[in-house]
N, CA, C and O atoms as a DFTB+ gen file, in Angstrom:
584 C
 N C O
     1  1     -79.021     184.311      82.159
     2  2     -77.644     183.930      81.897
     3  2     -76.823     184.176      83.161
     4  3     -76.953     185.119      83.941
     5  1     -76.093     183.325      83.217
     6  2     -74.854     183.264      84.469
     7  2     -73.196     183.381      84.230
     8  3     -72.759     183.188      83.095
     9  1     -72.438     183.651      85.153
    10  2     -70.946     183.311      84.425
    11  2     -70.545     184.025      85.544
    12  3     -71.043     184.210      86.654
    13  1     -69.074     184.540      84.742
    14  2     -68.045     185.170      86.218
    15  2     -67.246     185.236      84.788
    16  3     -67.089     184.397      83.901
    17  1     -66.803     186.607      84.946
    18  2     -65.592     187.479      84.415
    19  2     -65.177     188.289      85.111
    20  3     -65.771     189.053      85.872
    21  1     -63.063     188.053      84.672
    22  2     -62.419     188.883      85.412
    23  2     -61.995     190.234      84.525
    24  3     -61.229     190.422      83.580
    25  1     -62.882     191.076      85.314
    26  2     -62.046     192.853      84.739
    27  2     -60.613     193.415      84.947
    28  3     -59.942     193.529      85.973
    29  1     -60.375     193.704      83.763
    30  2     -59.061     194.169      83.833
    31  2     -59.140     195.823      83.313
    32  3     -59.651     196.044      82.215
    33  1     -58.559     197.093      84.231
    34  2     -58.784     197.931      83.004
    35  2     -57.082     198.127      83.023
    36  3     -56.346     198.028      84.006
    37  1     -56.648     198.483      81.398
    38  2     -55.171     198.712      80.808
    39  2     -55.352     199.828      80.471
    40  3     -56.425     200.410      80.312
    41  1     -53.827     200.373      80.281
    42  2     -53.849     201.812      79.604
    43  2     -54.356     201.353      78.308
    44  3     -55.363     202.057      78.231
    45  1     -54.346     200.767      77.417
    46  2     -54.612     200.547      75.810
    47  2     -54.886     199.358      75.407
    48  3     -54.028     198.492      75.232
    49  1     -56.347     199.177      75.187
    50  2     -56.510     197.631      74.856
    51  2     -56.198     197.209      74.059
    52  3     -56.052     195.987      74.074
    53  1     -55.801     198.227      72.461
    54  2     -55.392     197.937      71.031
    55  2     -53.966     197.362      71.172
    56  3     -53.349     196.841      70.244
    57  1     -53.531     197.505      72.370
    58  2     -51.920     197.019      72.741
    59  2     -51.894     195.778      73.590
    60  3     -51.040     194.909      73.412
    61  1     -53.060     195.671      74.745
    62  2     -52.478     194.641      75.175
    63  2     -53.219     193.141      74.821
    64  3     -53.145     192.084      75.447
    65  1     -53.893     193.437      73.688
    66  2     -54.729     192.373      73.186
    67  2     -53.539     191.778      72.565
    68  3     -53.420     190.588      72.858
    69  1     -52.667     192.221      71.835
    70  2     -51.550     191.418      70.528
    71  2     -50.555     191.217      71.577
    72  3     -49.895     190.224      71.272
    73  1     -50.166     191.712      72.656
    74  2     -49.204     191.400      74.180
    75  2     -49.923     189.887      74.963
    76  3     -49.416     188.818      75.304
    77  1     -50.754     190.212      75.000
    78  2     -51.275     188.622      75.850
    79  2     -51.434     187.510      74.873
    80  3     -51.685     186.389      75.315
    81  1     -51.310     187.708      73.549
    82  2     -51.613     186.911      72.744
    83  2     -50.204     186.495      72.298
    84  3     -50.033     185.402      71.758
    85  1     -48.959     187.547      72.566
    86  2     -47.999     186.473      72.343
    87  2     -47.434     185.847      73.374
    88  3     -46.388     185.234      73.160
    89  1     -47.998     185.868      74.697
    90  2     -47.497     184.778      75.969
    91  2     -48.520     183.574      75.604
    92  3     -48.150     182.480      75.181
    93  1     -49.833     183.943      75.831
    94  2     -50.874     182.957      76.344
    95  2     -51.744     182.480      74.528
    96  3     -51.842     183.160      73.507
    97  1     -52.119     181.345      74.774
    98  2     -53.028     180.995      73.408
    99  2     -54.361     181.182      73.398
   100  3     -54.992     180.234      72.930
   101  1     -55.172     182.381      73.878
   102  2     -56.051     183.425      73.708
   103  2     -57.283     183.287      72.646
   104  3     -57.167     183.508      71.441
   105  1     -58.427     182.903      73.273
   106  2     -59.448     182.849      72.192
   107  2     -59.986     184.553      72.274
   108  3     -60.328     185.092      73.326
   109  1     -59.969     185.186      71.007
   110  2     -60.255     186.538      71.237
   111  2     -62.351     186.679      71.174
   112  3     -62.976     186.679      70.114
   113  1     -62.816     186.750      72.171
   114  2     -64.408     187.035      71.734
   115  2     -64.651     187.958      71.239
   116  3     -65.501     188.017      70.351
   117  1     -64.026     188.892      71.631
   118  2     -64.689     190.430      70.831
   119  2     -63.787     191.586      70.943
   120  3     -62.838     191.390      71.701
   121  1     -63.845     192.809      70.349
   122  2     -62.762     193.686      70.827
   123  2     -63.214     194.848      69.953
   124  3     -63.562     194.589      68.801
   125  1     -63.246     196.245      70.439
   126  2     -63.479     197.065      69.690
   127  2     -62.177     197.972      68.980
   128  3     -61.047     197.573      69.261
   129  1     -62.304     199.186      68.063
   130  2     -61.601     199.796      67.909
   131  2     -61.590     201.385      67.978
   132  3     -61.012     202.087      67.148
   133  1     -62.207     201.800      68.928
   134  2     -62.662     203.593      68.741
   135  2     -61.375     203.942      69.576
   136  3     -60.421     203.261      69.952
   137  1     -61.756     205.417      69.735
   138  2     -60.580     206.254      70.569
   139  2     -59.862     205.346      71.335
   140  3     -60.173     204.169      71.517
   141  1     -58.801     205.980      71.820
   142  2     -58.241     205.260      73.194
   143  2     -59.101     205.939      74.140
   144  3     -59.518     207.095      74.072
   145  1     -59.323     205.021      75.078
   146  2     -60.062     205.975      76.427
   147  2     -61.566     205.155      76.046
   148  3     -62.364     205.661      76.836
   149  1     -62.112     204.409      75.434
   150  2     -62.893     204.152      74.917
   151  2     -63.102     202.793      74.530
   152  3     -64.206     202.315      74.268
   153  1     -61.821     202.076      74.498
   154  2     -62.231     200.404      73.974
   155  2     -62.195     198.837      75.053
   156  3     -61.771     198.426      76.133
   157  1     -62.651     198.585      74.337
   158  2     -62.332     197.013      75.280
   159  2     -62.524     195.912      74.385
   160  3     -63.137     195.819      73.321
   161  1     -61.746     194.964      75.175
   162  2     -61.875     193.492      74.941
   163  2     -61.988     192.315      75.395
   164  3     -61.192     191.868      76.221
   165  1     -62.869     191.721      74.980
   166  2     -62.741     190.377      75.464
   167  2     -61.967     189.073      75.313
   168  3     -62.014     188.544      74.202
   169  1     -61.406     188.603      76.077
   170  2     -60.847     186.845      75.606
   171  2     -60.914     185.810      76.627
   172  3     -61.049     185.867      77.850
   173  1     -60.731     184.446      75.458
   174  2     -61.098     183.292      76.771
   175  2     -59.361     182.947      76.967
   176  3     -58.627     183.250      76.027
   177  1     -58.838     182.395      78.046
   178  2     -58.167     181.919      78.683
   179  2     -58.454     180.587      79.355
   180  3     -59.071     180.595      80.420
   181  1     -57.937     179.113      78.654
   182  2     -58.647     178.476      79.080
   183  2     -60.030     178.665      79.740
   184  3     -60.402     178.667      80.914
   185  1     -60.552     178.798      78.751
   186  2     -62.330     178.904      79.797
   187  2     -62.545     179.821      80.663
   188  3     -63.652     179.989      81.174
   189  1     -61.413     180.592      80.959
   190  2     -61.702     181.977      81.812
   191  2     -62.219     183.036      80.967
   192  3     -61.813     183.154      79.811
   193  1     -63.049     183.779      81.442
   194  2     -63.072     184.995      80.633
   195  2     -62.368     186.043      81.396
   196  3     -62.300     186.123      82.622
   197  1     -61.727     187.028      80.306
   198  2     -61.267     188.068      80.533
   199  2     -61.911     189.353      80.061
   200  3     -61.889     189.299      78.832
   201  1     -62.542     190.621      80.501
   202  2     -62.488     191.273      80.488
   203  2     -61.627     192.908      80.086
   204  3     -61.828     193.975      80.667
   205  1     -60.987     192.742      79.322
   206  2     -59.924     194.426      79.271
   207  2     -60.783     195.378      78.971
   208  3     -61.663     195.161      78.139
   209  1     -60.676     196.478      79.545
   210  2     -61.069     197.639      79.705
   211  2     -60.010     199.069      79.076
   212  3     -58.827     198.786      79.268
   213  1     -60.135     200.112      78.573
   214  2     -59.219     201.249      78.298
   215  2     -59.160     202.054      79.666
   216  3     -60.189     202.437      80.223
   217  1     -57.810     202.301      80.199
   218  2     -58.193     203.618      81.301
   219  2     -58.983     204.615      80.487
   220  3     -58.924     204.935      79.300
   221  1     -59.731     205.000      81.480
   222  2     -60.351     206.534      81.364
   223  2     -60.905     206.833      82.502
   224  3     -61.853     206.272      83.051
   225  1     -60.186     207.886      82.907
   226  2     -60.216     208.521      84.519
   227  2     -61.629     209.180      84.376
   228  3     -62.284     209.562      85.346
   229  1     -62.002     209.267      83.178
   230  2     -63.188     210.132      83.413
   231  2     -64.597     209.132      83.985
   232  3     -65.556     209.639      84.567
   233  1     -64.504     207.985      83.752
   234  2     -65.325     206.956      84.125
   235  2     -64.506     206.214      85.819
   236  3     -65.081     205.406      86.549
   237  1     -63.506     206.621      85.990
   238  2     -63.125     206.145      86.864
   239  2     -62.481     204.596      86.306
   240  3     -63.058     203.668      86.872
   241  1     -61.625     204.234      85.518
   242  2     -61.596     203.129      84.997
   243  2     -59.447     203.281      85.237
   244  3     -58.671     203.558      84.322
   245  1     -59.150     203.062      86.346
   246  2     -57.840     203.442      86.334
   247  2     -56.652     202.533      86.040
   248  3     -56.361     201.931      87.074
   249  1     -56.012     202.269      85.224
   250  2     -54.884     201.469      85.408
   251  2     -54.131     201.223      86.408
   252  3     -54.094     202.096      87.275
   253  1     -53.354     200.054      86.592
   254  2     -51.717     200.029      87.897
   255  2     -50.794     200.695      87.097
   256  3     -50.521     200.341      85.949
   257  1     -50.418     201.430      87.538
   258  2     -49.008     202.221      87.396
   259  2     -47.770     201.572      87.746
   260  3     -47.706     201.016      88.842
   261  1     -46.664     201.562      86.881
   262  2     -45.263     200.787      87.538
   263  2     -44.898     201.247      89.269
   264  3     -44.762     202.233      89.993
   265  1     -44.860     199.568      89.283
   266  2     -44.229     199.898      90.898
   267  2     -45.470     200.236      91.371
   268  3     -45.178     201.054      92.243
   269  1     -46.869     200.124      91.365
   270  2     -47.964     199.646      92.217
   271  2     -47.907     198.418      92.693
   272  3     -47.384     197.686      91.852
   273  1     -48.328     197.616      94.058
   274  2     -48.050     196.100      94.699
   275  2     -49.316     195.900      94.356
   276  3     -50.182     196.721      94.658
   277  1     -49.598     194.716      93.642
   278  2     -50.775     194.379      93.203
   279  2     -50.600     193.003      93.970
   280  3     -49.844     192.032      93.997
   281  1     -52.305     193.733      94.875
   282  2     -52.516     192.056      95.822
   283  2     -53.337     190.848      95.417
   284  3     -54.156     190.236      96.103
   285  1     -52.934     190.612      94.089
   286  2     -53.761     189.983      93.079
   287  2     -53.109     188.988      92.008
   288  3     -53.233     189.504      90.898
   289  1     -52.614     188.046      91.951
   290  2     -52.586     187.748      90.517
   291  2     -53.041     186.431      89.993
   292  3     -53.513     185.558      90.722
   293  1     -52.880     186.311      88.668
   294  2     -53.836     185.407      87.930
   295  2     -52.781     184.068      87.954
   296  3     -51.593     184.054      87.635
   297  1     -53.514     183.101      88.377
   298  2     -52.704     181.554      88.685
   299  2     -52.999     180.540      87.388
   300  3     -53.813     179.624      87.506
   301  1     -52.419     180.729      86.395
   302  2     -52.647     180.035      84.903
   303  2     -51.863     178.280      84.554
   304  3     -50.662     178.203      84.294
   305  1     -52.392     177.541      84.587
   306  2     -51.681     176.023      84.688
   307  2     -51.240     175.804      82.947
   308  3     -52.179     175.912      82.158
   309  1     -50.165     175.573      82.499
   310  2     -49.857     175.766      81.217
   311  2     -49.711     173.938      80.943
   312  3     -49.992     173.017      81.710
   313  1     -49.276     173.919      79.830
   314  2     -48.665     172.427      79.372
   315  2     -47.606     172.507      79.321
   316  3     -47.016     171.432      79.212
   317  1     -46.673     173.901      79.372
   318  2     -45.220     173.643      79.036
   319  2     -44.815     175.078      79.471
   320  3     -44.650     176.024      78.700
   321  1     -44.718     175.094      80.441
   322  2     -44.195     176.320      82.003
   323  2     -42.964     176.914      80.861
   324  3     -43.244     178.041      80.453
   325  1     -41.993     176.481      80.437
   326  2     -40.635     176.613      79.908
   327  2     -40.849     177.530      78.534
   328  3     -39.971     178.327      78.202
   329  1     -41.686     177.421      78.000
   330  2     -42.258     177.708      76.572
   331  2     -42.967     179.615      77.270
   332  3     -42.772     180.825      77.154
   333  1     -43.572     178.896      77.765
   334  2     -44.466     180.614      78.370
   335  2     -43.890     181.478      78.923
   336  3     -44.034     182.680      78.701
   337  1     -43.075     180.918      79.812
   338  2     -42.275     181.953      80.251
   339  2     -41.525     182.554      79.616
   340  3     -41.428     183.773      79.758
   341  1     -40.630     181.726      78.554
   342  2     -39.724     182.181      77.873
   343  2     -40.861     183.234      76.796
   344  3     -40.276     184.162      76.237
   345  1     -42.047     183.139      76.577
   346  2     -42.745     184.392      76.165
   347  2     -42.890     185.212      76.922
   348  3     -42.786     186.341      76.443
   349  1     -43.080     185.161      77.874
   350  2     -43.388     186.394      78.931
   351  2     -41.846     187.147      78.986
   352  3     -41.886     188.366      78.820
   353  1     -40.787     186.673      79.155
   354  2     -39.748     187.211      79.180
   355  2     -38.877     187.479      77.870
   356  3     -37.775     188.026      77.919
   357  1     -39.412     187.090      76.831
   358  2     -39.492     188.126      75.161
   359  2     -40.118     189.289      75.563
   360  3     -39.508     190.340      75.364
   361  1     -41.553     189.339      76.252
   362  2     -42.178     190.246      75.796
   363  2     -41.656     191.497      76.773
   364  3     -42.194     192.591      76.601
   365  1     -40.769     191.382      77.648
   366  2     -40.560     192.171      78.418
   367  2     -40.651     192.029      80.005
   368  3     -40.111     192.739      80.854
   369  1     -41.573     190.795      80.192
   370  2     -42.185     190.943      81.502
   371  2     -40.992     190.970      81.986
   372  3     -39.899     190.880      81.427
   373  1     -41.425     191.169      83.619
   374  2     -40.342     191.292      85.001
   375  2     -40.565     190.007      85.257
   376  3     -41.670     189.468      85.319
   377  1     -39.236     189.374      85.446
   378  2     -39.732     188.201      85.906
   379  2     -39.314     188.530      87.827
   380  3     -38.379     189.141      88.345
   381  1     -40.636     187.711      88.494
   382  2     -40.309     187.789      89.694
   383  2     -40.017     186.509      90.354
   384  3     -39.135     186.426      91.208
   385  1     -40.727     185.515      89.984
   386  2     -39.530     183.888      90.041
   387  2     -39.388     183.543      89.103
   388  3     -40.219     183.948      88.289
   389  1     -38.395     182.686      88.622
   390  2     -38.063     182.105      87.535
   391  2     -38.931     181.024      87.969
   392  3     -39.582     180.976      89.012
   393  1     -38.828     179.797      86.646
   394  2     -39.588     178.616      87.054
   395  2     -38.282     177.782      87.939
   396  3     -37.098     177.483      87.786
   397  1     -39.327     177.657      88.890
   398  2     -38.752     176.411      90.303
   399  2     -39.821     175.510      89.970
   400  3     -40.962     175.679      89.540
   401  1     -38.776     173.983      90.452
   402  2     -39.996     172.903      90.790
   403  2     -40.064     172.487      92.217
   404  3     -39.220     172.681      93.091
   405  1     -41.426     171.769      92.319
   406  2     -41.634     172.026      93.627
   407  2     -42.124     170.981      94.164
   408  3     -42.869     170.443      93.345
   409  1     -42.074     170.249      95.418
   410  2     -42.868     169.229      95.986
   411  2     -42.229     167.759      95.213
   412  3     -43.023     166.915      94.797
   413  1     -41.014     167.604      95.104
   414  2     -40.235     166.535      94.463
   415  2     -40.548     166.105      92.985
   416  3     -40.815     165.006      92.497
   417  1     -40.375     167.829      92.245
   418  2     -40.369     167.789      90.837
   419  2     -41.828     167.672      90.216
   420  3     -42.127     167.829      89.032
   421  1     -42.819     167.304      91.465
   422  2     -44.830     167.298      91.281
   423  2     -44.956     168.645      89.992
   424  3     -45.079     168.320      88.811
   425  1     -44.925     169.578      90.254
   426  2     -45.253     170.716      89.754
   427  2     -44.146     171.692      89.405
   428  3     -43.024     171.666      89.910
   429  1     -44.554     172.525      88.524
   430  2     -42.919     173.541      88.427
   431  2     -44.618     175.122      88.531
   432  3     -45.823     175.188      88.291
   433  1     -43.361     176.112      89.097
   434  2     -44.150     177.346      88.897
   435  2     -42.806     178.647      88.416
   436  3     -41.605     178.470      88.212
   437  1     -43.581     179.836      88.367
   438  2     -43.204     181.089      87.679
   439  2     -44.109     182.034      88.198
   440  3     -45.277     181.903      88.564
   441  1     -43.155     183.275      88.155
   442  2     -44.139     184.224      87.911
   443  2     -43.568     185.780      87.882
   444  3     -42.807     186.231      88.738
   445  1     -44.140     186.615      86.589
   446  2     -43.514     187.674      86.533
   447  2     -44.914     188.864      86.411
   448  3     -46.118     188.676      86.587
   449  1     -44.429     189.651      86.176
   450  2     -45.804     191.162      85.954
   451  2     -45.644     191.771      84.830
   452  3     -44.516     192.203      84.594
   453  1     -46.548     191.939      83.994
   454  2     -46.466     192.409      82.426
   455  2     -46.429     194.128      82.660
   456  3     -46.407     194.702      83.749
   457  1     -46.429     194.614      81.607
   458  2     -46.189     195.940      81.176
   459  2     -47.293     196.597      81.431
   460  3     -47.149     197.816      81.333
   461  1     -48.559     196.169      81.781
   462  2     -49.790     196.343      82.515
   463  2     -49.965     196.879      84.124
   464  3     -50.828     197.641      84.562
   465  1     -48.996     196.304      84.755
   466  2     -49.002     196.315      86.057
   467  2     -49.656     194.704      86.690
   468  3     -49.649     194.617      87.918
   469  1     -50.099     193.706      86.051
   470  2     -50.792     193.003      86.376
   471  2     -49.696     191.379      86.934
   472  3     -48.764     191.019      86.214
   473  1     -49.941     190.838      87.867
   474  2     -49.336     189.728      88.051
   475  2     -49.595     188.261      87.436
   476  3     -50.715     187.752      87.467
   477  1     -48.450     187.609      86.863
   478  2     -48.910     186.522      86.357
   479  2     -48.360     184.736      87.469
   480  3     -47.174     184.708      87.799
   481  1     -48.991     183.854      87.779
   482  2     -48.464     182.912      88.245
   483  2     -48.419     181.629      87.363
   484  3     -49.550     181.147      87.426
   485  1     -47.674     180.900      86.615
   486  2     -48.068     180.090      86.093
   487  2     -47.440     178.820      86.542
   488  3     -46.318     178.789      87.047
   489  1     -48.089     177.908      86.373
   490  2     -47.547     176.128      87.000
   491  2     -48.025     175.190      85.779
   492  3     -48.984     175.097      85.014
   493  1     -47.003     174.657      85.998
   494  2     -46.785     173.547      85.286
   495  2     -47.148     172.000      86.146
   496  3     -46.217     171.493      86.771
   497  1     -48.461     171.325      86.143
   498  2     -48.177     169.911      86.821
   499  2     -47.446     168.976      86.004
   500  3     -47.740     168.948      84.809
   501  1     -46.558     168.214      86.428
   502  2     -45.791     166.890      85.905
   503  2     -46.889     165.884      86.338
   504  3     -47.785     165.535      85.570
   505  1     -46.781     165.480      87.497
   506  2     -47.664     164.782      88.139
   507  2     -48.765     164.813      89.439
   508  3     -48.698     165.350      90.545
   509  1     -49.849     163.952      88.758
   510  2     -51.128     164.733      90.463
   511  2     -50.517     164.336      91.377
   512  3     -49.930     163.264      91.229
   513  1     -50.444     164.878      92.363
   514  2     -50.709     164.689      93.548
   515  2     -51.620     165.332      94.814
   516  3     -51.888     166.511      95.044
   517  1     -51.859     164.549      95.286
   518  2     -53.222     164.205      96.224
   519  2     -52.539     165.044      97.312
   520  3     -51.331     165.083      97.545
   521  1     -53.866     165.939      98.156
   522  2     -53.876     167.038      98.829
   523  2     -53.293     165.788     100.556
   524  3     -52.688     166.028     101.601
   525  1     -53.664     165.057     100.198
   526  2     -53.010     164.621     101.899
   527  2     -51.787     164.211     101.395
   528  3     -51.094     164.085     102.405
   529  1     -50.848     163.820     100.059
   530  2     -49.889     163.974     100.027
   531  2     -48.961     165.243      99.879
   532  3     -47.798     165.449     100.226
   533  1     -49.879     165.996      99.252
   534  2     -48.994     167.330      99.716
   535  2     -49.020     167.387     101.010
   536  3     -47.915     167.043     101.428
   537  1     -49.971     167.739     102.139
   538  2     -49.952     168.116     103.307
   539  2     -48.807     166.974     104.161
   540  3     -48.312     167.310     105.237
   541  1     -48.438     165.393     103.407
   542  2     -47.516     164.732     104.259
   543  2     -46.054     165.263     103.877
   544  3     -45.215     165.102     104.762
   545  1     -45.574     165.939     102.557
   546  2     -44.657     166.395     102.033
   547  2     -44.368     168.006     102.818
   548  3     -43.292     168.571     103.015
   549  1     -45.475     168.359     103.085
   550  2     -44.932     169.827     103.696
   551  2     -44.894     169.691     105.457
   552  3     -44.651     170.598     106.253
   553  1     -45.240     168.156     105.777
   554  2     -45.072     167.857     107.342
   555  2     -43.409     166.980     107.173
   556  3     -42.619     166.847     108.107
   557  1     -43.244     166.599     106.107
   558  2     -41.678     166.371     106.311
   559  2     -40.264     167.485     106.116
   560  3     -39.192     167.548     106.717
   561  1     -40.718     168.104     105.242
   562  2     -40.017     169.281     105.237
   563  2     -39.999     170.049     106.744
   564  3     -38.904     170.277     107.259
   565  1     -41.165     170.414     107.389
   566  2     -41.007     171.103     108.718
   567  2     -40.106     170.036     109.436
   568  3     -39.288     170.441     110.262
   569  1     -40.193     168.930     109.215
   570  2     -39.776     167.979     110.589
   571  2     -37.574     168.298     110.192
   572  3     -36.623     168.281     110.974
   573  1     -37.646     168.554     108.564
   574  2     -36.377     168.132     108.523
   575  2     -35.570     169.624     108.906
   576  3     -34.361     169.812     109.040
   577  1     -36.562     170.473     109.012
   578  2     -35.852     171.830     108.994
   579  2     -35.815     172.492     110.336
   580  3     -35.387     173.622     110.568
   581  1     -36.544     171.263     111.563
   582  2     -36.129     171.286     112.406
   583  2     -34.715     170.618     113.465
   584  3     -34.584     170.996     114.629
């Protein structure tokens, strides 16, 4: 068997399983319930797997602490940027951009950090556009901002 999962460890997985589930639409695979210090869970994310883990320092399994810079975050493409965010910012998150659109309305993005410590990016495409048209859109912008 093959794959790729991303580990996450949280202070409390019994908490942030029903937290990600009211931003994101979360297939739950599995999830236990023993001590804290002790559980985990799994879920799909569009086709991603996720991994959550419980801190427990005794395994070395450490959470981000508020106000850790996490050089990391998860880049999630939604159907409706406006809808999610406005969950993420029920649930508390920080928002660190609001949604902007970008590249003449092509795409909209966001992005805030949950109660986890963890970073979220999410985009919205309106319409494709093609990588040599981005690259001619970000050669007109330099030309005009010169």
């Amino acid at each position: 068997m093959i794959g790729f999962e991303i580990d996450m460890v949280v202070e409390d997985c019994l908490e942030a399983v029903p937290f990600y589930q009211s931003i994101f639409d979360l297939e739950i695979v599995e999830a236990t319930s023993f001590a804290k210090g002790l559980n985990e869970a799994v879920f799909k994310l569009h086709g991603a797997r996720f991994h959550l883990l419980d801190e427990n320092p005794e395994y070395q399994l450490i959470a981000p602490k508020p106000g850790d810079s996490t050089p990391i975050w998860f880049n999630v493409t939604v159907a409706d940027i406006n809808d999610t965010f406005q969950k993420a910012v029920a649930a508390d998150c920080k928002v660190i951009q609001g949604v902007t659109e970008m590249m003449d309305s092509a795409i909209s993005n966001a992005m805030f950090s949950d109660k986890f410590g963890y970073v979220w990016m999410l985009h919205q495409v309106h319409r494709e556009v093609s990588f040599e048209e981005r690259v001619k859109m970000f050669e007109d912008a330099e030309k005009k901002a010169e």
